[in-house]
N, C-alpha and C positions, 0 to 999 in steps of 0.2 A: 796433756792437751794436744788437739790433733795440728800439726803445723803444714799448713798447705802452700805456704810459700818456698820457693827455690832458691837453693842456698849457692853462692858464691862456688864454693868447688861443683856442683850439678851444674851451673852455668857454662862454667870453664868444658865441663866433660861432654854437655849438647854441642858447643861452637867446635870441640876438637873430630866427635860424630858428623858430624853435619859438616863440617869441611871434606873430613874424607868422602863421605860421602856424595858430594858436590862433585869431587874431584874423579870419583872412581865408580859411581854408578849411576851417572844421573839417568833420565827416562829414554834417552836413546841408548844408550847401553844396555839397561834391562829389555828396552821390546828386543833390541838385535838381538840378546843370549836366549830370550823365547824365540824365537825367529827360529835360530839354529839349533835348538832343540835342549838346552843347558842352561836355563835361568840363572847359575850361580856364577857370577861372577868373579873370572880369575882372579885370586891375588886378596878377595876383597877382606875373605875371611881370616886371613893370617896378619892385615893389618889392624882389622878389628877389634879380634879377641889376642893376639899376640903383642900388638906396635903399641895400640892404645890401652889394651889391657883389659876390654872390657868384659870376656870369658871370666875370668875371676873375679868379677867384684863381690859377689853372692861366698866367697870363698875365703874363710880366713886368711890370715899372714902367713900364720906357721904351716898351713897345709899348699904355701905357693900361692894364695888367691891376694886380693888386692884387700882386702879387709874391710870392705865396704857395704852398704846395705841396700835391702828392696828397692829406697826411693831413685839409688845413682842408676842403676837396675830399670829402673822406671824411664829416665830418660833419655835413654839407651834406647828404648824399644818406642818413645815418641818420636825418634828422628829415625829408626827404621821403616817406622808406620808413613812419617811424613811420603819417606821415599817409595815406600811399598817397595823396601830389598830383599832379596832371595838373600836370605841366611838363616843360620838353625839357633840362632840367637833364642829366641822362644823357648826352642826345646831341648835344645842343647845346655846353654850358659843358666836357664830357668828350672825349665821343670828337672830334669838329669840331674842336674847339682843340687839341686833340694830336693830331690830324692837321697843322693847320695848323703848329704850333710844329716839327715835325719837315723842315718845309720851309726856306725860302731866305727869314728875314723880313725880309729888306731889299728884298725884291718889292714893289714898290708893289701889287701887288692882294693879295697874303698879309698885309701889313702893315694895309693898309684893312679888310679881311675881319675881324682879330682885334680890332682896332681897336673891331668894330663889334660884334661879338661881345662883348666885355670889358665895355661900356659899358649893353649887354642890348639893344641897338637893334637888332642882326637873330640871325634865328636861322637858323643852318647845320645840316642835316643830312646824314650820309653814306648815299648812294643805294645801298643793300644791306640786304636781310632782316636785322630784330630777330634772327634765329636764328646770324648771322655767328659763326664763332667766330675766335679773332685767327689763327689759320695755314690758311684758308678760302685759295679762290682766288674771286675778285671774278665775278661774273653776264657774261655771254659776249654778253647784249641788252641794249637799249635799256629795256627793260621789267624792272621792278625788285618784287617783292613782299613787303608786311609791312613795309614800311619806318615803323619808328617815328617819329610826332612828324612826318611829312611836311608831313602837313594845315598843319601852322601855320609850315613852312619860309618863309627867304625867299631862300634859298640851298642849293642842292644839291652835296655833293661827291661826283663822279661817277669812280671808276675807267675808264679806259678800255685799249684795247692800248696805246694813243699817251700814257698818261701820265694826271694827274689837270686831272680842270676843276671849275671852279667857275659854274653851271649858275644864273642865275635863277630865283625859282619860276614866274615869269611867262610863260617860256617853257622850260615842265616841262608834262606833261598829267598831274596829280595826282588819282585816284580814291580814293573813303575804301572801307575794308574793314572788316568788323565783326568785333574783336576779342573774346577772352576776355576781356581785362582793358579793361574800359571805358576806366579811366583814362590807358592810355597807348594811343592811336588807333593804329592802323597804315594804310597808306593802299600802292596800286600807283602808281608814279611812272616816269612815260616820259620819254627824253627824246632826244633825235635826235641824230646822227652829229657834226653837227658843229656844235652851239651850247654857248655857254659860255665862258668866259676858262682856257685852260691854263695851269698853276699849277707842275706840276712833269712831269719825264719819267719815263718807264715804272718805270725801275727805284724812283727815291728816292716815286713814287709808291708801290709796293707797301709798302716800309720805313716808309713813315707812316701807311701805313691798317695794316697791322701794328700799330704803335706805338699808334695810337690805340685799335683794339679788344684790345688788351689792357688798356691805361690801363681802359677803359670794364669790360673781366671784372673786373677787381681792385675798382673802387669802386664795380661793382653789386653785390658782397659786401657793404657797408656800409649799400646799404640794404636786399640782405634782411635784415641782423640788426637793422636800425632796424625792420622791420616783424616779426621775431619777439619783439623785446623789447616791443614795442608791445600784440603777441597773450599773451603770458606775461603781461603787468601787467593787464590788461586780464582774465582769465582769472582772475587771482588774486582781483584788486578783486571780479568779481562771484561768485566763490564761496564768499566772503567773507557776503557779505549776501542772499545765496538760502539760503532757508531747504525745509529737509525735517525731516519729523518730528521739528521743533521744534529744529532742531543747525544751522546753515551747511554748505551741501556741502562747501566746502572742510576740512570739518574728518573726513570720511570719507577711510579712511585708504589707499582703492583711488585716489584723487581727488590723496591728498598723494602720491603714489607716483609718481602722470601727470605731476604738475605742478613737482617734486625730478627728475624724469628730462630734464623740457623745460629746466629752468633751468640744468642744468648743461651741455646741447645748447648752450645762446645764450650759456653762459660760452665752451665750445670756438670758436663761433663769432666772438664776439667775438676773442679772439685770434686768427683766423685770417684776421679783415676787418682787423684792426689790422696785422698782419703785411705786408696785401699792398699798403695803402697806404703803409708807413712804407717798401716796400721799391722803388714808383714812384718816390715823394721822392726815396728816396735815389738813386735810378740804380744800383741793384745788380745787378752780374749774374745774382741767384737770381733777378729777379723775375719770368721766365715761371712758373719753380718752385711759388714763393710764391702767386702770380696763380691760378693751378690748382689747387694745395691749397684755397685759399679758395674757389674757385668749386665744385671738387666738393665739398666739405661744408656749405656755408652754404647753399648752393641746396637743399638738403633739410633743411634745419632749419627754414629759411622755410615749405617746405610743412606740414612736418612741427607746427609753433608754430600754422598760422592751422589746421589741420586740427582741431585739441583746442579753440580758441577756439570753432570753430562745435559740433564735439559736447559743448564742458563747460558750454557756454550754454545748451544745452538746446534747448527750442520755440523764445524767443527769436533762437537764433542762426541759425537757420534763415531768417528774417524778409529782406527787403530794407531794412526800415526801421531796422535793425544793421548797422553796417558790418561785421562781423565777414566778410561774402561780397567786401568788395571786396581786403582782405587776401587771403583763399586765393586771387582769381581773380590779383591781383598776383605771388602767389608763386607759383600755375604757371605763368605766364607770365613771371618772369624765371626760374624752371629752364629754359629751352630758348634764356632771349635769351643772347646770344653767344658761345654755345654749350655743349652739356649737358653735367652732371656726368661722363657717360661718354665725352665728348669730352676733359675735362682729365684726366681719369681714364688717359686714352688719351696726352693729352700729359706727364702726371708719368712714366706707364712707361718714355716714350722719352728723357725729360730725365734720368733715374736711370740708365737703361738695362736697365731689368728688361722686356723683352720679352714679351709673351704666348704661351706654352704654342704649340707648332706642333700 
């Protein structure tokens, strides 16, 4: 049975996230590190996935990781969403390591790789456009586009016809691209014919970047509703204490109408991020199902949550000097990462079997 309540240790593990985070990235830290052209903030990633641990949760015990599963995973990436932080948490600690964990890990370079991964000492990205969706076919060149979190890779995981490699950055030709969403860079990433350590063959290749960009749809649910709950509280608080002809906006009853319609959006939503990680965990057969429900609805509540944040704030939200802009640009930027509501939309009719209209 699907359990969508939050357990006592996922409690303890948001308040230990959400502190650091408090402390070490709050919204004038991230506009100043866009500002200066370096959205990632120093230090932030090595207490993250290193101090707290949470690079290995996705990672067995014996292979170095924390031995924990999709949902602790899940609320990891709700208080990164809240904050909307530059980290390769997504693509890194997510899809990389279930990529990797669908492999052979008694591979001395798979084993090394997650090893290093778990501990927060390198970061691995899969060399394929933020736009991937999990039943995509993998880029046919060398030459890769939009690849999230590139820039600060130190390991590339590279589909090939021949199977998968695992691709140093160092000998990668990585270019930065200027994204919508600041916070998370995308970058073009090249890499040649035949450099890299082969990890797996063709086929158990495809079944783990599979695996992994689904893992990666399912708990990018989690942090768009970490970043709609974010815009709803946030939305509340200050309509709260903005005053018009002497009343709080928020107490205008066109305003309780917006914000009663958005609140029960993020309740849908939360059930529906909760659903698709409780159903990775669990290794259920629904969870492409699950996975794609959650993605087609959560990814337009996130828009839908930061979009009222900026018009219920007024002049204000307007401002660069409110983060309220880095929210929206976050949430239509993950409606498209891997891949859009009308993509899953597309894959629940064929997992149901409800076919579209000839």
């Amino acid at each position: 049975m699907t359990d969508l309540l939050y357990s006592d240790t996922e409690d303890d593990l948001r308040a230990a996230v959400r502190s650091l985070l408090t402390d070490r990235a709050d919204p004038s830290v991230v506009l100043g590190g866009i500002e200066s052209g370096d959205p990632y903030v120093p230090g932030l990633w090595k207490s993250l996935a290193g101090e707290i641990g949470a690079a290995g949760l996705l990672v067995p015990e014996k292979l170095g990781g924390q031995g924990a599963s999709h949902r602790e995973a899940a609320v990891v990436l709700e208080e990164l969403g809240r904050a909307v932080t530059p980290a390769p948490y997504l693509t890194s600690a997510v899809v990389a390591t279930e990529i990797l964990l669908a492999l052979d890990t008694e591979s001395a370079p798979v084993a090394e790789l997650l090893a290093g991964l778990a501990a927060g000492r390198t970061v691995a990205v899969l060399a394929q456009p933020l736009s991937t969706a999990p039943d995509d076919e993998p880029p046919v060149t060398g030459t890769v586009n939009g690849v999230a979190d590139g820039g600060l890779a130190d390991v590339f995981l590279v589909e090939r016809a021949d199977g998968l490699h695992a691709v140093p950055a160092a000998d990668a030709t990585v270019e930065p691209q200027t994204p919508l969403d600041l916070t998370r860079p995308l970058a073009r990433v090249t890499t040649d014919a035949g450099s890299g350590t082969r990890l797996a063959d063709a086929a158990t290749a495809r079944a783990a970047v599979r695996r992994g960009l689904l893992a990666g749809a399912g708990l990018l649910a989690s942090e768009q509703l970490g970043l709609a709950e974010w815009c709803l509280e946030e939305t509340v608080r200050h309509t709260r204490t903005r005053y018009q002809f002497n009343r709080p906006v928020g107490s205008f009853q066109a305003l309780k109408h917006r914000m009663a319609q958005l609140w029960l959006e993020v309740v849908n939503a939360r059930a529906a991020a909760r659903a698709a990680a409780d159903a990775l965990a669990a290794g259920s057969p629904d969870a492409p199902l699950t996975v794609a429900v959650a993605q087609a609805y959560c990814s337009k509540v996130a828009v839908h949550a930061a979009e009222e944040c900026v018009q219920l704030h007024g002049g204000i939200g307007m401002t660069w000097e409110h983060p309220a802009h880095l929210a929206l640009k976050r949430a239509k930027s993950d409606q498209i990462a891997l891949g859009s509501a009308g993509r899953h939309q597309d894959a629940i009719a064929a997992l149901v079997g409800l076919p579209a209209p000839a």
